[in-house]
N, CA, C and O of each residue as an XYZ file, in Angstrom:
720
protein
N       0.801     -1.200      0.000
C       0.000      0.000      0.000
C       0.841      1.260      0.000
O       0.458      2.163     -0.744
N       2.156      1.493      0.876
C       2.586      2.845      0.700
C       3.895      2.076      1.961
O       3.968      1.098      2.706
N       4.859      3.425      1.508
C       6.124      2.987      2.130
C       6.288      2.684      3.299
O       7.411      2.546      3.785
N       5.046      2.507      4.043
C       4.912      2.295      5.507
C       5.225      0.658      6.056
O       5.599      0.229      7.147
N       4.920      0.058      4.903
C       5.369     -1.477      5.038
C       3.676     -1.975      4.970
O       3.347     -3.073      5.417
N       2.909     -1.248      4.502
C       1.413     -2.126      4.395
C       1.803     -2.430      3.633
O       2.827     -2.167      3.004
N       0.566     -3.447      3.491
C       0.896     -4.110      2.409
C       1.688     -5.822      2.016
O       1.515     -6.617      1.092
N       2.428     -5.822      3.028
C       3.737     -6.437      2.530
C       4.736     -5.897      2.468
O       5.703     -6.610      2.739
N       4.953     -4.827      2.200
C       5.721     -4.475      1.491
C       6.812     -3.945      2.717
O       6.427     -3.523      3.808
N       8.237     -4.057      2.309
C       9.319     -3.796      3.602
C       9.149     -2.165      3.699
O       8.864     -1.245      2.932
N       9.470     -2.328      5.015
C       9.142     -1.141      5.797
C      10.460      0.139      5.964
O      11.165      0.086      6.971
N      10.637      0.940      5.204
C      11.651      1.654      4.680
C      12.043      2.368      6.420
O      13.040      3.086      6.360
N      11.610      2.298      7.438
C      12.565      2.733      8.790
C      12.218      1.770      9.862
O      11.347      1.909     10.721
N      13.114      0.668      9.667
C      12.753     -0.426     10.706
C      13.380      0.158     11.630
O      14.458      0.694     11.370
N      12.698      0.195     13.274
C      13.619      0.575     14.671
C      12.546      2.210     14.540
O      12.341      2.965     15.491
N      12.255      2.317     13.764
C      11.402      4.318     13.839
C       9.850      3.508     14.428
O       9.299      2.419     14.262
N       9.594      4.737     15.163
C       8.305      4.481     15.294
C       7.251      4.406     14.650
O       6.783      5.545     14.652
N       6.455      3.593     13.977
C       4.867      3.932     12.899
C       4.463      4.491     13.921
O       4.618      4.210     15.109
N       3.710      5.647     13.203
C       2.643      6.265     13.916
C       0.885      6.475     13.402
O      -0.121      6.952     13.928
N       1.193      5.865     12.178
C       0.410      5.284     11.003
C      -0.514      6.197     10.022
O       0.026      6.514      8.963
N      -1.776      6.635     10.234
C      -2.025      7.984      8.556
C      -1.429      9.177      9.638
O      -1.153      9.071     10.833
N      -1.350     10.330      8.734
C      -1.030     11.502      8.905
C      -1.957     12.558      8.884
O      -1.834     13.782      8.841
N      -3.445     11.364      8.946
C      -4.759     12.122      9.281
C      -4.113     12.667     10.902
O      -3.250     13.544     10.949
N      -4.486     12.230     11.744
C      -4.047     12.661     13.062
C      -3.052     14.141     13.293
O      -2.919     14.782     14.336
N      -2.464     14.391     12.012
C      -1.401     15.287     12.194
C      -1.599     16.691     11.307
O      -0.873     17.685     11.331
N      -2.887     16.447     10.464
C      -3.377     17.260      9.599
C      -2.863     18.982     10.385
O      -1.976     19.783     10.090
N      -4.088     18.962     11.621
C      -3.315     20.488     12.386
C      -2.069     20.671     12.125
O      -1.875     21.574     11.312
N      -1.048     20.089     12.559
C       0.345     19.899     12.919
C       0.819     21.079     11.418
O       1.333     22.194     11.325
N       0.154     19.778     10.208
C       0.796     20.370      8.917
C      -0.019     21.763      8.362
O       0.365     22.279      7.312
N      -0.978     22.250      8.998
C      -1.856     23.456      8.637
C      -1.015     24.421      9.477
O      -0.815     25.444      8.823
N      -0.486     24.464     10.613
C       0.343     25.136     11.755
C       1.404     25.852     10.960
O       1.635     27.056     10.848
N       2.056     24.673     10.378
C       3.731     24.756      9.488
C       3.734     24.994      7.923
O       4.658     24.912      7.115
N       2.409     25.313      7.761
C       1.809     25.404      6.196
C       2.843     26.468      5.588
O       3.266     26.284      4.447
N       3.182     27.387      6.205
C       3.390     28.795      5.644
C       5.186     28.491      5.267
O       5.842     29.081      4.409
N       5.764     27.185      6.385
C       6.985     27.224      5.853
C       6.943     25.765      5.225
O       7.984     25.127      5.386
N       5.881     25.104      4.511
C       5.878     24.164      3.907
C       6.201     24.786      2.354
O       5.163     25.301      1.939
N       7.009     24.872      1.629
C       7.247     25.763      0.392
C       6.552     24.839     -0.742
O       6.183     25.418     -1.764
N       6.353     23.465     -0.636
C       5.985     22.637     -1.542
C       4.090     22.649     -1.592
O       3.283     22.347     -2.472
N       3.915     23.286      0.183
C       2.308     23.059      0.089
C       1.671     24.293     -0.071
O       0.444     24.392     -0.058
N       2.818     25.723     -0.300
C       1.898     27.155      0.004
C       1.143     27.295     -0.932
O       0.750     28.449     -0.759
N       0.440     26.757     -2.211
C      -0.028     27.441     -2.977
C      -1.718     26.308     -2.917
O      -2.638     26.366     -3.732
N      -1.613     25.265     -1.521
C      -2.835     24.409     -1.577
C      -3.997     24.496      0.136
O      -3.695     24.498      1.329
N      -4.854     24.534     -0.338
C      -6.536     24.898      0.139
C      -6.225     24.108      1.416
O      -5.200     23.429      1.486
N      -7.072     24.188      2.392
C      -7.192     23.590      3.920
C      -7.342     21.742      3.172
O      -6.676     20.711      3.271
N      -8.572     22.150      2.467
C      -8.985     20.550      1.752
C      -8.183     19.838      1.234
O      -8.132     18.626      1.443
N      -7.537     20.371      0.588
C      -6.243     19.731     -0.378
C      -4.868     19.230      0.626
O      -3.940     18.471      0.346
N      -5.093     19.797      1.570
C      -3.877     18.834      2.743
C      -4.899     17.933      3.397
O      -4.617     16.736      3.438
N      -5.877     18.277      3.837
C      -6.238     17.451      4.575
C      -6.350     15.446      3.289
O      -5.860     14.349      3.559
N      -6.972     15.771      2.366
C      -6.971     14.677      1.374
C      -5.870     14.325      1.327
O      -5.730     13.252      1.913
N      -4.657     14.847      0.751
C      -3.142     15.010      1.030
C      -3.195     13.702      2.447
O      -3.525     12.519      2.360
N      -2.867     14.262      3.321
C      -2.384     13.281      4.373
C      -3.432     12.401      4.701
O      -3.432     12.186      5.913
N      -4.295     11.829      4.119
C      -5.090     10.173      4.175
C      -3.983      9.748      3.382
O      -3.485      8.782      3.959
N      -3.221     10.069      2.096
C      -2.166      8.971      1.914
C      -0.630      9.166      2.068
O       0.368      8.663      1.550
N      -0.943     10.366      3.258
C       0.928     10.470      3.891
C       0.812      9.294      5.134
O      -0.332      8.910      5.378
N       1.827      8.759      5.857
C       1.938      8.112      6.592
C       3.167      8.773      7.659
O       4.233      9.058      7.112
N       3.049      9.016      9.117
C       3.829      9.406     10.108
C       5.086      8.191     10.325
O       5.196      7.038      9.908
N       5.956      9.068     11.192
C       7.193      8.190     12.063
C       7.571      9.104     13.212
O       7.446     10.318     13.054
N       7.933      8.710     14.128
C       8.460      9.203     14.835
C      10.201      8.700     15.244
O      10.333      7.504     15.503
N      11.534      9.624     15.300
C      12.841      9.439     15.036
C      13.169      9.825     15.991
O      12.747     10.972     16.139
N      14.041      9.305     17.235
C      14.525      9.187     18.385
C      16.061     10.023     17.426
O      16.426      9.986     16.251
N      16.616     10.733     18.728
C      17.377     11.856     18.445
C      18.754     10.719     17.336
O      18.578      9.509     17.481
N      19.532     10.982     16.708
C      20.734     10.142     16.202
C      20.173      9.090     15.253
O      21.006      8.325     14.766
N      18.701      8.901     14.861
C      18.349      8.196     14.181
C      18.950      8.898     12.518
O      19.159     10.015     12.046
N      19.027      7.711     12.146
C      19.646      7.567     10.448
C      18.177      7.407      9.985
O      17.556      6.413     10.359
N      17.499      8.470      9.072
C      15.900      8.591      8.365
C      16.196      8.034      6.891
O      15.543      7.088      6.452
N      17.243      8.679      6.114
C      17.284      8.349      4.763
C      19.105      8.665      5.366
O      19.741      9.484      6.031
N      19.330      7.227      4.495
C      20.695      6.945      3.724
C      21.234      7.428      2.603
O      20.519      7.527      1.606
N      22.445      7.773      2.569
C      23.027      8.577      1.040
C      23.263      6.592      0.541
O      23.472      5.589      1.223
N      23.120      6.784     -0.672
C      23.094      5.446     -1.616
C      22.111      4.528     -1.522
O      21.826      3.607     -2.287
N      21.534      4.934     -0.324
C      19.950      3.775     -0.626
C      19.296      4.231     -1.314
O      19.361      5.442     -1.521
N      18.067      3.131     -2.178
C      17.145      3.041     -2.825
C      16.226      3.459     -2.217
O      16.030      3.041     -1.076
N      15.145      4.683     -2.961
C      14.618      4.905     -2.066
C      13.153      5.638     -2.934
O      13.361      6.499     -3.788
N      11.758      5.206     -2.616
C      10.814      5.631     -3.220
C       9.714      7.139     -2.638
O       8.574      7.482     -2.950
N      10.505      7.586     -1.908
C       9.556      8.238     -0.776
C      10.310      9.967     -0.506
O      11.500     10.187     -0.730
N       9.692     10.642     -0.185
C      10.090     11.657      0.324
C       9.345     12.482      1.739
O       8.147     12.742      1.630
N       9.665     12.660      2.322
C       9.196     13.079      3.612
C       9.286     14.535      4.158
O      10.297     15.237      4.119
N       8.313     14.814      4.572
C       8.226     16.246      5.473
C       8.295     16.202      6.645
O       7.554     15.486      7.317
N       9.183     16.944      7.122
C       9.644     16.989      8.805
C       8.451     18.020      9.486
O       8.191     19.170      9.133
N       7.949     17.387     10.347
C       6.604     18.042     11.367
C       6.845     18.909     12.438
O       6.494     20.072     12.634
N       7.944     17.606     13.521
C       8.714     18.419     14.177
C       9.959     18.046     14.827
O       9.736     16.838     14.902
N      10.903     18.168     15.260
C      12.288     18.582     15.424
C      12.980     18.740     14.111
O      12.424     19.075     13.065
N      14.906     18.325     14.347
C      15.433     19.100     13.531
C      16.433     17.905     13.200
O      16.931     17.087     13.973
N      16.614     18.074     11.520
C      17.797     16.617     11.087
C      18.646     17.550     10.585
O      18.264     18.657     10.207
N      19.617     17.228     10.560
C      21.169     17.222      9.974
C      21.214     16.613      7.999
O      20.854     15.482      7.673
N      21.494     17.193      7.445
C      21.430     16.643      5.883
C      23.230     16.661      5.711
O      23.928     17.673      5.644
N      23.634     15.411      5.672
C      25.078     14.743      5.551
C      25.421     13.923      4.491
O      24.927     12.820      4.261
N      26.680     14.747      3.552
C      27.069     14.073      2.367
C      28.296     13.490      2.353
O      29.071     14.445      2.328
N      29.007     12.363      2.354
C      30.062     12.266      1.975
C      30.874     12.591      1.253
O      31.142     12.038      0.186
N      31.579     13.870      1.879
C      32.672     13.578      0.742
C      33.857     12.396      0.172
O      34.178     11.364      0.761
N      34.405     12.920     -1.210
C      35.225     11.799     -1.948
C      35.760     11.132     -1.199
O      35.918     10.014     -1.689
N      36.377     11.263      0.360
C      37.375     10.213      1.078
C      36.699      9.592      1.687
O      37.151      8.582      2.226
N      35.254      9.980      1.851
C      33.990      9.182      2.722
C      33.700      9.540      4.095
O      33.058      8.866      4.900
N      34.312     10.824      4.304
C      34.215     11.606      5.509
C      32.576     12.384      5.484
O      32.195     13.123      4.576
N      31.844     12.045      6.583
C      30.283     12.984      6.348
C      30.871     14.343      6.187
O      32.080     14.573      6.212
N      30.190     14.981      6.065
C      30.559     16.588      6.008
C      28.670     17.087      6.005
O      27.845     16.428      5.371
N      28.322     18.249      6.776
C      27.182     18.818      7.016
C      26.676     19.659      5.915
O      27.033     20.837      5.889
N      25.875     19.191      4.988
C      25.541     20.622      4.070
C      24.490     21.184      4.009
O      24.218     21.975      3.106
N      23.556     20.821      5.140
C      21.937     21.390      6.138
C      21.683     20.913      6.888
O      21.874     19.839      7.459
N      20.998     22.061      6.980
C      19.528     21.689      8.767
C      18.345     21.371      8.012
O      18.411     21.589      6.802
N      17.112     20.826      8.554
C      16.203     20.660      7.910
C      15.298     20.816      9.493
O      15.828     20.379     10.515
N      14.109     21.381      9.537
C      13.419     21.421     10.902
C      12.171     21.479     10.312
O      12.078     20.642      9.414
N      11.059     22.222     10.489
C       9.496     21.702     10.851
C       9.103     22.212      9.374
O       9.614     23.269      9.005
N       8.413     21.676      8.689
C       8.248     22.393      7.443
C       9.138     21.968      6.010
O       8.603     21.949      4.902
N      10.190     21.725      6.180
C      11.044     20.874      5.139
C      10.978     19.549      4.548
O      11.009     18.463      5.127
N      10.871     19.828      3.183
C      10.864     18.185      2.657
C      12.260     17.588      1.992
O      12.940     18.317      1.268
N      12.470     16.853      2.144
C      13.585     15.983      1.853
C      13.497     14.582      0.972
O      12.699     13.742      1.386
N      14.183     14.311     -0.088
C      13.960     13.016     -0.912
C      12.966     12.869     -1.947
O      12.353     11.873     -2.331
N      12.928     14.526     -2.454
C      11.903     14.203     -3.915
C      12.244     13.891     -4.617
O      11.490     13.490     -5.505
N      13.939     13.814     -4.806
C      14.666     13.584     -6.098
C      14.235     12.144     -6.246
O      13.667     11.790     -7.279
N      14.473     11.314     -5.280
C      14.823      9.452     -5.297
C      13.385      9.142     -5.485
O      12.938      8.221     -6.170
N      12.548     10.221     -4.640
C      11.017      9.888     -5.315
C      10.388      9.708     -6.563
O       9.703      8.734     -6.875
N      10.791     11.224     -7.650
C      10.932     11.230     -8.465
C      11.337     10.145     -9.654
O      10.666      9.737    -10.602
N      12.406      9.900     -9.328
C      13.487      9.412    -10.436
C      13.927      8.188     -9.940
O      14.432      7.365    -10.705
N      13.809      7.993     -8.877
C      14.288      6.335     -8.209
C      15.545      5.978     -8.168
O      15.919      4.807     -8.111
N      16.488      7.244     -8.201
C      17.914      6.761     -8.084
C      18.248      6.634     -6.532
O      17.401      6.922     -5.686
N      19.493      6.200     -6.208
C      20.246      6.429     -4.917
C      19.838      7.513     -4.157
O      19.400      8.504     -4.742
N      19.922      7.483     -2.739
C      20.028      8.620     -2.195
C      20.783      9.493     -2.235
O      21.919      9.044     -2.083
N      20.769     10.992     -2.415
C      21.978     11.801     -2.671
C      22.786     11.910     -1.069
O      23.970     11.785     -0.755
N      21.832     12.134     -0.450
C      23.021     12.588      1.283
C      21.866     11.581      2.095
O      20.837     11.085      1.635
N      22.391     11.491      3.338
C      21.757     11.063      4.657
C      20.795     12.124      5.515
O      20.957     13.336      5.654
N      20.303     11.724      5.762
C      19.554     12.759      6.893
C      19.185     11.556      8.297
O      18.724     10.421      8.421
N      19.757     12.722      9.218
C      19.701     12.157     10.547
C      19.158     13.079     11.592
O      19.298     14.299     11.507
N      18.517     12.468     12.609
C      17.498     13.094     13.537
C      18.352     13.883     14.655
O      18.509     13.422     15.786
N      18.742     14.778     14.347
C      19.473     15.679     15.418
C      18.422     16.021     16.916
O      18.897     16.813     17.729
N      17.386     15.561     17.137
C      16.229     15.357     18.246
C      14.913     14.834     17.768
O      14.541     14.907     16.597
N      14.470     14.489     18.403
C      13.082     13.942     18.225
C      12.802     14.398     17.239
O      12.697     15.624     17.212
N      12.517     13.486     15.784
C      11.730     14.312     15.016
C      10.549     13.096     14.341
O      10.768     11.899     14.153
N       9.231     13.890     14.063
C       7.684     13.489     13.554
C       8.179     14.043     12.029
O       8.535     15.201     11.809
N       8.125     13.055     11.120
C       8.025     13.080      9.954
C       6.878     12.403      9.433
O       6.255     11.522     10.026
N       6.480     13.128      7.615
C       5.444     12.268      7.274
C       6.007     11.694      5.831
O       7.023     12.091      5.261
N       5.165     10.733      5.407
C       6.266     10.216      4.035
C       4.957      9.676      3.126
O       4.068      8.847      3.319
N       5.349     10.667      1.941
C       4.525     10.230      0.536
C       5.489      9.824      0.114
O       6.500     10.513      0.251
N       5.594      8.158     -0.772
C       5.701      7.413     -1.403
C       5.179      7.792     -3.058
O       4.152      8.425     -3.301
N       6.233      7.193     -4.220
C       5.322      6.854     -5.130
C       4.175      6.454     -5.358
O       3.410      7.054     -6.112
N       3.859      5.297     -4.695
C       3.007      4.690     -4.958
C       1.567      5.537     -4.249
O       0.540      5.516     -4.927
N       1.549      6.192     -3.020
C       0.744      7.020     -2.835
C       0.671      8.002     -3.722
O      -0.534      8.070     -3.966
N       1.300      8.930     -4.454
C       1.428     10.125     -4.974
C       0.769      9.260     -6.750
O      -0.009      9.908     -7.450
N       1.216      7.896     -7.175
C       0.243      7.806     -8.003
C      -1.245      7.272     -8.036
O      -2.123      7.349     -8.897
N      -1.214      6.861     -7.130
C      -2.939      6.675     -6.462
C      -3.477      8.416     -6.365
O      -4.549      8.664     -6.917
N      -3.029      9.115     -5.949
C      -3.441     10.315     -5.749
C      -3.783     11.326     -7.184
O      -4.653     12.197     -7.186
N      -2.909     10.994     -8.349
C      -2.620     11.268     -9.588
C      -4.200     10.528    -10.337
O      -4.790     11.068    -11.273
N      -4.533      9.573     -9.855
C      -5.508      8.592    -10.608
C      -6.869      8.712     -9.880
O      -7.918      8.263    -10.341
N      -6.788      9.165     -9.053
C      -8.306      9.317     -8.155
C      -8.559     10.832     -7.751
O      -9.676     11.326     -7.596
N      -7.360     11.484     -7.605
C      -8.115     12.808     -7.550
C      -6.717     13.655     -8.522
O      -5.713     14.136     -7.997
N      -7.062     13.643    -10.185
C      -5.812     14.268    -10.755
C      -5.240     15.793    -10.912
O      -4.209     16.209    -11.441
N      -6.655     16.677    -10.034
C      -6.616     18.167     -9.900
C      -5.175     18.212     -8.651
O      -4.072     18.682     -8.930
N      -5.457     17.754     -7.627
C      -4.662     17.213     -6.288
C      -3.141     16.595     -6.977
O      -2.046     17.020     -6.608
N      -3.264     15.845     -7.716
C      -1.671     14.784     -7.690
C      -1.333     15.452     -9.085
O      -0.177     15.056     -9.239
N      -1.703     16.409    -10.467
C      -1.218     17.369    -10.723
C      -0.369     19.003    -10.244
O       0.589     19.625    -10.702
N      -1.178     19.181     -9.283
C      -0.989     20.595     -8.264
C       0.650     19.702     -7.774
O       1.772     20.195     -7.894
N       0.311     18.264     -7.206
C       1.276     17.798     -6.762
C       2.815     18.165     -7.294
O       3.760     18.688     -6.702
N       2.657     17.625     -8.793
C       3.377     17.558     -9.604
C       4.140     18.051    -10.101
O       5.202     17.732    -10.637
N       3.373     19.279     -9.869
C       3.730     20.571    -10.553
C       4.191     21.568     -9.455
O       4.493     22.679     -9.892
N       4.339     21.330     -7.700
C       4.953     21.919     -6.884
C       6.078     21.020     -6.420
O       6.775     21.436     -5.494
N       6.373     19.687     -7.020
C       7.652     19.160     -6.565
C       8.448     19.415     -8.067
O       9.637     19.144     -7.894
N       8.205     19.822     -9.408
C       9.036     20.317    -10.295
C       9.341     21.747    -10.131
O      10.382     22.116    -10.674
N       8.578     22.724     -9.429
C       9.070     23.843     -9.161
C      10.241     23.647     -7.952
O      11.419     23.980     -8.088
N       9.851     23.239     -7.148
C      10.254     23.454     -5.955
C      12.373     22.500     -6.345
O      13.369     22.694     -5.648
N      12.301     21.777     -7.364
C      12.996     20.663     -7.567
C      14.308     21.768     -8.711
O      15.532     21.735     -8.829
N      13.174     22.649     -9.358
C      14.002     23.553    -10.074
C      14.521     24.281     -9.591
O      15.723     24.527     -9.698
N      13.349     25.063     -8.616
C      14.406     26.301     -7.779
C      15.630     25.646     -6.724
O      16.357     26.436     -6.122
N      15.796     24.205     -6.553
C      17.514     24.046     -5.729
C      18.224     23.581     -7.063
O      19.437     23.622     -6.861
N      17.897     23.085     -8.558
C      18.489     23.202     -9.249
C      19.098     24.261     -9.389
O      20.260     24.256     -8.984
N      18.525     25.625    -10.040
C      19.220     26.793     -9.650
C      19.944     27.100     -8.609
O      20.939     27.748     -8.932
N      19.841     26.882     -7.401
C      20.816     27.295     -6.095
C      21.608     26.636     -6.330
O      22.598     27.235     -5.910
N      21.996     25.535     -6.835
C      23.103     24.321     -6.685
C      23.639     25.033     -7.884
O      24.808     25.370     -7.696
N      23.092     25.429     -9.251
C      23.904     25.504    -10.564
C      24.611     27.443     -9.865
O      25.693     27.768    -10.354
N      24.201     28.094     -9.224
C      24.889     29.196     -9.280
C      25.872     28.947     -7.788
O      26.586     29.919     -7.538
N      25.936     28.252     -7.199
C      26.550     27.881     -6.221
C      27.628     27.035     -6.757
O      28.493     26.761     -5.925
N      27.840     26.419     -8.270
C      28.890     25.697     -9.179
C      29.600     26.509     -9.350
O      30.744     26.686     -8.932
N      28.371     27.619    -10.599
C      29.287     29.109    -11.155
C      30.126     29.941    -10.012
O      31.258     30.382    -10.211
N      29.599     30.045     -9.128
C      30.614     31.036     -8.325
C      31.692     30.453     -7.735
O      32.687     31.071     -7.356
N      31.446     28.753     -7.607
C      33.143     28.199     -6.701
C      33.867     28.545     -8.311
O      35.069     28.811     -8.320
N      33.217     28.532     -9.435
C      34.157     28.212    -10.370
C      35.055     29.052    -10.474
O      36.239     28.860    -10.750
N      34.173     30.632    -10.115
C      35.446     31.646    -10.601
C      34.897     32.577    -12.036
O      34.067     32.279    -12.895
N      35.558     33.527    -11.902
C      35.039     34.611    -13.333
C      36.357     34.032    -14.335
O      37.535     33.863    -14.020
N      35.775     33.841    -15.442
C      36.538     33.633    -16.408
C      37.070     32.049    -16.955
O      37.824     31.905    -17.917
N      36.440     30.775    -16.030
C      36.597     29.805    -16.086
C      35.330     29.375    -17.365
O      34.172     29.754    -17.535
N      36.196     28.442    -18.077
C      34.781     27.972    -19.027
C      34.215     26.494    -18.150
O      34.773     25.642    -17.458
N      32.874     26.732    -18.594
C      32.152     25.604    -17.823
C      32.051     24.402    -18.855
O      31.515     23.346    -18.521
């Protein structure tokens, strides 16, 4: 059914707490709406429908949420506390390249596109996350397609604008006068 492990299906944070729909948490995500950047442009209704197919966790402080190189179908919004976003660099040393706290989503890319994880994210304190899955987000696409379009079309914006931060954050280590 969705990355929660219904279904059958393996349960993408064994040792995290289920806390199971993300009906229960609807307030939570109406509270943090304003720094949800992926949800500002959707109706009270449209989250609440929204989280019948998000699913909760709860992450004890030092918990590992998403792995850099795992497979991974899901992306998640942090509710509340605060993770650490950790990349290896080339010698395989973590190195810190964000915070992520109440309102942030993390892992649309692997959602998207189904590659590897790019970095780790780890629970620097208690943190309530919620996690749309593919497979929710195309159930959502097929039963209500006004909803899982809007979807669609705020994880390609939102996916472009850190494209841009990352591509002018290239240009400037590069230097004036370097060809790209």
């Amino acid at each position: 059914m969705s990355a929660a492990g219904q279904g059958g299906m393996r349960d993408p944070f064994p040792g995290l707490e289920h806390l199971g729909s993300a009906t229960p948490f609807v307030g939570r995500i109406r509270e943090i709406i304003q720094h949800i950047q992926l949800f500002e442009d959707f109706e009270t209704e449209e989250i609440s429908a929204l989280a019948r197919d998000l699913v909760c966790y709860r992450a004890p402080a030092g918990a590992v949420i998403i792995r850099e190189g795992d497979q991974g179908d899901f992306m998640l919004i942090v509710l509340d506390g605060l993770c650490e976003i950790v990349k290896n660099d080339p010698t395989g040393v973590p190195k810190r390249i964000g915070l992520a706290g109440p309102g942030k989503t993390l892992g649309e890319m692997s959602m998207i596109d189904g590659e590897p994880r790019f970095a780790s994210c780890v629970a620097l304190d208690e943190t309530h996350f919620a996690v749309l899955d593919r497979g929710s987000l195309s159930r959502i696409i097929a039963f209500d397609p006004r909803l899982g379009i809007k979807i669609l079309m705020e994880l390609v914006l939102l996916l472009s604008q850190r494209l841009r931060s990352a591509s002018g954050k290239l240009v400037r280590g590069l230097g004036a006068g370097e060809d790209i």
